[in-house]
C-alpha positions as CSV (number, residue, x, y, z in Angstrom):
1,X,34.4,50.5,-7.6
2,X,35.3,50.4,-3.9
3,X,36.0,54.1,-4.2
4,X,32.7,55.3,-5.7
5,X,30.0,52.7,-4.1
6,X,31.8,52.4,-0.5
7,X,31.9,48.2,-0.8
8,X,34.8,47.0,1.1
9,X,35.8,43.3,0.8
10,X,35.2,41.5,4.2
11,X,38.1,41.2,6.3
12,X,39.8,37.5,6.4
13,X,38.1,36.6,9.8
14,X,34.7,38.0,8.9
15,X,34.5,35.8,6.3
16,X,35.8,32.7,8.8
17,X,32.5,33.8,11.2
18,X,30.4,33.6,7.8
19,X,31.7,30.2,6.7
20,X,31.6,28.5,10.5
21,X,27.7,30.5,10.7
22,X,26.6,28.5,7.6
23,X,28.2,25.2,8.4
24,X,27.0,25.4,12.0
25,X,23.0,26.3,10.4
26,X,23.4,23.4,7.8
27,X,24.7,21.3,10.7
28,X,21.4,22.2,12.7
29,X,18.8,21.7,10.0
30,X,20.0,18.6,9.0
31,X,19.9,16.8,12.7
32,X,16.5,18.6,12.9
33,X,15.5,17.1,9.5
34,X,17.5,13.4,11.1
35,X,15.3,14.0,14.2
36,X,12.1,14.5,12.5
37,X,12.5,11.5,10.7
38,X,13.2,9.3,13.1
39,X,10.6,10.4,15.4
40,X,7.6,10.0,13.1
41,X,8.6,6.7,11.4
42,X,5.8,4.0,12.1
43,X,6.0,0.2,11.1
44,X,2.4,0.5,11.1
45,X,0.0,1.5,8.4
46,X,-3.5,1.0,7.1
47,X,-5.4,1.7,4.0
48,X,-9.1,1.7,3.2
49,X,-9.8,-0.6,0.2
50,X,-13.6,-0.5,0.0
51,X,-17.0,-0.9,1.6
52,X,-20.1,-2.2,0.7
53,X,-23.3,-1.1,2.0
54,X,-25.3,-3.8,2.8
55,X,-28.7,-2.5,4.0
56,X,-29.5,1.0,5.7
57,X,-28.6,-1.2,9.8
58,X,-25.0,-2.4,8.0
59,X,-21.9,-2.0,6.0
60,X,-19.1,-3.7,5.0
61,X,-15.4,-2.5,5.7
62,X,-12.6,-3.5,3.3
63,X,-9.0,-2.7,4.4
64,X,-5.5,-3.7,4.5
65,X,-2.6,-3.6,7.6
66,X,0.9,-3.4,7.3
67,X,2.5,-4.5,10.7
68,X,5.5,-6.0,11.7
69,X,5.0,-9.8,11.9
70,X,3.7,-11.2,15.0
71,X,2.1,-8.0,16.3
72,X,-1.3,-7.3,17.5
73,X,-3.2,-4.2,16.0
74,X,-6.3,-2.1,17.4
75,X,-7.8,-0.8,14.4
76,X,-11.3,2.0,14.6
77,X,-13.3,1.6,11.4
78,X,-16.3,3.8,11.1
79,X,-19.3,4.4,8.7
80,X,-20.2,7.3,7.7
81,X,-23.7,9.1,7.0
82,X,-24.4,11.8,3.6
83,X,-23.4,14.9,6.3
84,X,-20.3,13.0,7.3
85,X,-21.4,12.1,10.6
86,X,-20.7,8.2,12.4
87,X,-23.8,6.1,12.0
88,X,-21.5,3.0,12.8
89,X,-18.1,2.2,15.0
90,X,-16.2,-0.6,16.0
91,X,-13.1,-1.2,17.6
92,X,-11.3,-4.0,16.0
93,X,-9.0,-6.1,18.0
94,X,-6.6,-7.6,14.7
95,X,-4.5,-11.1,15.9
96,X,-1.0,-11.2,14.9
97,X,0.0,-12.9,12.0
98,X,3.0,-14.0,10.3
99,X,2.4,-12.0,7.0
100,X,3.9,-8.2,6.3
101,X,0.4,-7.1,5.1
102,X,-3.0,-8.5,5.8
103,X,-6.6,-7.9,4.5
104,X,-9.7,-7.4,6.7
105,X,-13.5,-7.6,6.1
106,X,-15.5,-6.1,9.1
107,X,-18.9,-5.6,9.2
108,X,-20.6,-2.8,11.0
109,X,-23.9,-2.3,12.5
110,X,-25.3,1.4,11.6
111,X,-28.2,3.3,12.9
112,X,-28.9,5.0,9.4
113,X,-27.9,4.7,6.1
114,X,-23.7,4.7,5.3
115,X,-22.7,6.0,2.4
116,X,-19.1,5.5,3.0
117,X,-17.0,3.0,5.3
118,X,-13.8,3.5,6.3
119,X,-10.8,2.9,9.0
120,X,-10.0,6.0,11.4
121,X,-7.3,4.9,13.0
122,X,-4.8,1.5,13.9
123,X,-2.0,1.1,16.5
124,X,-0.6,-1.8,17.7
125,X,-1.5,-3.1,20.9
């Protein structure tokens, strides 16, 4: 087959380069892959529960926190108008408490109608 289609087995120490090529690129990606996963980890998270709108000047903000105990969070909740634009904000300043998770009720003060409420961002302080 050699003969007819010119394929010639590689030599003993090209096939040493190969094997040490792939070893040293698996080695790479996986510290890469380490890296990335150590550098976005976050103890902290949020999620948006509900809201309930209670007249077109205010809204309320349902939501939970998962912190490590003892830490203070900074949470942004905002409501939202029918074009998606911020009829209400407050920056909420959340005490630490001894619990994994906690739940939050925050009322907002709009300047229109919301049709949605919800938290935009949380970091602890």
């Amino acid at each position: 087959m050699a003969q007819r289609y010119g394929i010639r087995k590689p030599s003993a120490a090209k096939q040493r380069k190969l094997r040490l090529f792939a070893i040293l690129g698996i080695a790479f990606f996986t510290t890469l892959v380490g890296v990335f996963s150590l550098v976005t980890y976050s103890p902290l998270s949020y999620k948006d529960v509900g809201y309930r709108v209670e007249s077109d000047q205010s809204i309320w903000v349902d939501f939970e926190v998962t912190a490590p105990k003892g830490s203070a969070v900074l949470c942004d909740v905002q409501a939202l108008n029918n074009q998606f634009a911020v009829v209400g904000f407050k920056s909420v300043q959340l005490a630490p408490t001894e619990q994994d998770v906690s739940k939050y009720s925050i009322r907002l003060n709009t300047t229109e109608l919301a049709v949605t409420g919800l938290v935009d961002s949380c970091e602890l302080d």
